[in-house]
N, C-alpha and C positions, 0 to 999 in steps of 0.2 A: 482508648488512646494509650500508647504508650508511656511509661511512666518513666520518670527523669533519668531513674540509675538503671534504666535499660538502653541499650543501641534499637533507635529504631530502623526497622528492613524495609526497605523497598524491594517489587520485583515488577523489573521491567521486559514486557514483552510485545516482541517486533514481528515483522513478516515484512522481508527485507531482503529482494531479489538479486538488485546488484550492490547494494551493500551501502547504499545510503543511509536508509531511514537505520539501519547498525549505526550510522555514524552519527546521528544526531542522539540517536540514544544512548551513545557514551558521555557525550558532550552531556546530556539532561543528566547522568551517574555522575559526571564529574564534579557537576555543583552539589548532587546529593550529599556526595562522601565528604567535600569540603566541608559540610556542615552538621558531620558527625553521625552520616546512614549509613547503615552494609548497606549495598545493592547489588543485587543479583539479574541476570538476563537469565528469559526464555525464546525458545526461536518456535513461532507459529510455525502449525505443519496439520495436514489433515488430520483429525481423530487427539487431537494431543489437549490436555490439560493439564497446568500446572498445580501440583501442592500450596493450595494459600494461606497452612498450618503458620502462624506467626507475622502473617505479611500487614504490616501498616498502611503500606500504600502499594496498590498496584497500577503501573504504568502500560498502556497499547501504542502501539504506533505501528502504520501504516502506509502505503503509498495509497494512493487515488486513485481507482479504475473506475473509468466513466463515471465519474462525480460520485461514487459510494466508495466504500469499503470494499475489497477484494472478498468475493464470497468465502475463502479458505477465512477471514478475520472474521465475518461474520458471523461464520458457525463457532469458532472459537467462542467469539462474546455469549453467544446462546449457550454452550453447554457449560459455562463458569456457573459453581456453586453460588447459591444466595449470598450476596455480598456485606453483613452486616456490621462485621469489623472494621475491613479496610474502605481509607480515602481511595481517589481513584484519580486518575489523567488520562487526557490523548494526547498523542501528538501525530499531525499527516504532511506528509510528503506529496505534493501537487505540483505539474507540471505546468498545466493552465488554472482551469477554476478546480477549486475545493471543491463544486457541489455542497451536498449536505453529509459528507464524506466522516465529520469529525460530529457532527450532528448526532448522524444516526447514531455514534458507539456512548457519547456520553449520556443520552437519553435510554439506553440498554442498563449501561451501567448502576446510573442510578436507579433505574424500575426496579435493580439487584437488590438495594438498600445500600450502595455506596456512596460516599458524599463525595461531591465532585470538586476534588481539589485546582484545575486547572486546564486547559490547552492551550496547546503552543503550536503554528501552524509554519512551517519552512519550503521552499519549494527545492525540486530536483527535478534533474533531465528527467524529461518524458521520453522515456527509449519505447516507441512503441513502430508497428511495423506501420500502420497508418498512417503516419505524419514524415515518420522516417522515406517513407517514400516518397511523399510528395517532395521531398527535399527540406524537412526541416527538423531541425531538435528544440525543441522547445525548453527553456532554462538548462542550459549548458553548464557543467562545472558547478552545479548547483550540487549540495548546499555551498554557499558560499562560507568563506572565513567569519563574515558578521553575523551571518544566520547561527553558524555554530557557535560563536560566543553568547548570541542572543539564547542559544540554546541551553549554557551552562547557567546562565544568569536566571532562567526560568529555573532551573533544578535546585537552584540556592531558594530563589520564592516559591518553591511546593515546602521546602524543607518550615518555613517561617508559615507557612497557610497551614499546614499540618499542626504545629502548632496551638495557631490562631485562628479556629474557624471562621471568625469572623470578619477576616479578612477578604477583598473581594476579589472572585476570579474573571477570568473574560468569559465575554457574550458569546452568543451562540452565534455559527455564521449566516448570514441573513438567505434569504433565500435563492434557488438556483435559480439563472435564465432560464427561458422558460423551453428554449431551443434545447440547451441542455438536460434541463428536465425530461423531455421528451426522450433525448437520448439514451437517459439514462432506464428508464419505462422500455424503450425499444432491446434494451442490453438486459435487462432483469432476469436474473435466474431462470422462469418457465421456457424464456427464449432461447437463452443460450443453452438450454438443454434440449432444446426441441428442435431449432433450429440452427442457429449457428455453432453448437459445439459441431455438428454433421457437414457443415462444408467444408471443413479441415480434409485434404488430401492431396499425396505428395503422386508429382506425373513423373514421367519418366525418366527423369534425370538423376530421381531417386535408388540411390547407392544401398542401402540400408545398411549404414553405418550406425545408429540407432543415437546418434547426437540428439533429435529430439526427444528420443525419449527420455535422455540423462538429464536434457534441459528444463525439462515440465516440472512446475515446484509443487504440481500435487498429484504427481503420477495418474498420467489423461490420458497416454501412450502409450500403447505398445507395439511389437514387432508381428506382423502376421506371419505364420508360418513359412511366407514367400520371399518374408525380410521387408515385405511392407508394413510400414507405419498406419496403425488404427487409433482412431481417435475415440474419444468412449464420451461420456455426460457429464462430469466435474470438469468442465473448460472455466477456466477463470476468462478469459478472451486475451489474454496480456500477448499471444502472438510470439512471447518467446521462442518457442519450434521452428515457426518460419524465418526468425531473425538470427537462430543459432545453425541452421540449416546450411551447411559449405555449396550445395550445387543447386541453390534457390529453388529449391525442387516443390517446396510447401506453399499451398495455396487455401483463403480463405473467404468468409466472405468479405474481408477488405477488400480484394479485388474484384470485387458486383458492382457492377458501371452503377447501378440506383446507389450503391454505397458514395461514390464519387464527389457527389452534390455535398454530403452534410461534411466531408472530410475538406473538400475545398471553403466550406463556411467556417470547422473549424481552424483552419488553418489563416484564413483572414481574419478572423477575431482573436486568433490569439496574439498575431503579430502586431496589432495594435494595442495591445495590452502588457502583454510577456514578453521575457527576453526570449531571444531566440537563433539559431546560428544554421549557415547551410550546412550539411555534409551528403556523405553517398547518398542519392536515392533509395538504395535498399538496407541503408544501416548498416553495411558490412565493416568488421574491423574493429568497431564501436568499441572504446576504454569499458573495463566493468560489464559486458555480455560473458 
């Protein structure tokens, strides 16, 4: 632990597409620094590891893909040095259910040797081409102003748990539906490298302008010597390509009539649960794309 007449550091690091979970983790900096931490940001990105020479506390955060972790966060967490100095947080950005999203990184962390100082869990627009199509965004305008106050207010109590180990953090979250769960099984890594990174392909309306490729956050893209778009095996599934796309040219397996059924179930359960707002069918225009 850091000792009195030193400045304790945090380094908080995000993966953070349209720039949300960035803004909850200013808000988490802002109550750190109130109460006398540097804090530093890092931006997740394929292959990247931070220096955790000095770091007291290290902070994650995330968006929700299909109830886990984005696989670009999860390889992050895996290749982090044994953790045996610093505390540690999560914090996840959820459009519908969390899953076991915040689960899975703090149970990594500490198998590191870090002491789990906290999670904090806020939602944000689910910009996904799935739901977007059906005609729905799911938490709109999210994070909201309370979520982000609630978000400073959590940065001041890491600062005080830091501290006071013995102070208590929140529970783990309970477990997924079980529909979900399935989902999330059906989207797991071996698949989306097997199967659905390979139904990506843009039909003839395709310009090759090369917008998707600029838009992929782990470079899955590229241009075929024809000006067509290839999609390769690190697909996160996030559909950004097809949503960033001007002449809706990108198709995937969201559009498999068998896909239809779990997307119309998630789309009823989350509106009776979640906020939620119409807009275009195909997300076009969309603030933050």
């Amino acid at each position: 632990m850091t000792t009195s007449t030193l400045v304790p550091h945090a380094l908080i690091a995000t993966f953070s597409q349209t720039g949300t979970t960035t803004r909850v983790a200013g808000r988490i900096a802002a109550g750190l620094r109130a109460a006398g931490w540097q804090v530093n940001g890092f931006d997740i990105s394929p292959g990247t590891v931070p220096d955790l020479r000095g770091i007291d506390l290290l902070g994650i955060g995330t968006p929700t893909y299909f109830y886990r972790p984005p696989f670009v966060v999860q390889d992050f967490v895996r290749a982090l040095p044994p953790l045996d100095g610093p505390a540690s947080f999560v914090f996840c950005l959820h459009g519908t259910h969390q899953g076991n999203c915040g689960n899975q990184i703090r149970a990594r962390l500490r198998a590191k040797g870090a002491r789990d100082a906290g999670y904090f869990l806020s939602s944000g627009a689910d910009f996904w081409q799935g739901y977007l199509k059906q005609g729905v965004l799911f938490s709109p305008d999210a994070p909201t102003e309370q979520e982000l106050a609630e978000a400073e207010a959590f940065g001041s109590t890491l600062a005080r748990r830091y501290t006071d180990p013995a102070l208590e953090v929140e529970p783990y979250d309970p477990p997924t539906p079980l529909v979900y769960a399935l989902e999330r099984v059906l989207t797991s890594r071996p698949l989306a490298r097997l199967l659905f990174s390979r139904s990506f392909y843009a039909d003839d309306r395709c310009k090759g302008c090369g917008i998707c490729v600029q838009e992929c956050p782990v470079g899955n893209i590229t241009l075929h010597p024809e000006s067509r778009p290839r999609w390769h095996t690190r697909c996160l599934l996030c559909t950004t390509c097809a949503m960033a796309c001007p002449e809706e040219a990108v198709h995937s397996a969201v559009d498999w009539p068998i896909v239809a059924p779990v997307l119309r179930y998630n789309v009823w359960r989350g509106k009776k649960t979640y906020p939620y707002a119409r807009t275009d069918p195909w997300g076009r225009r969309i603030p933050g794309q």
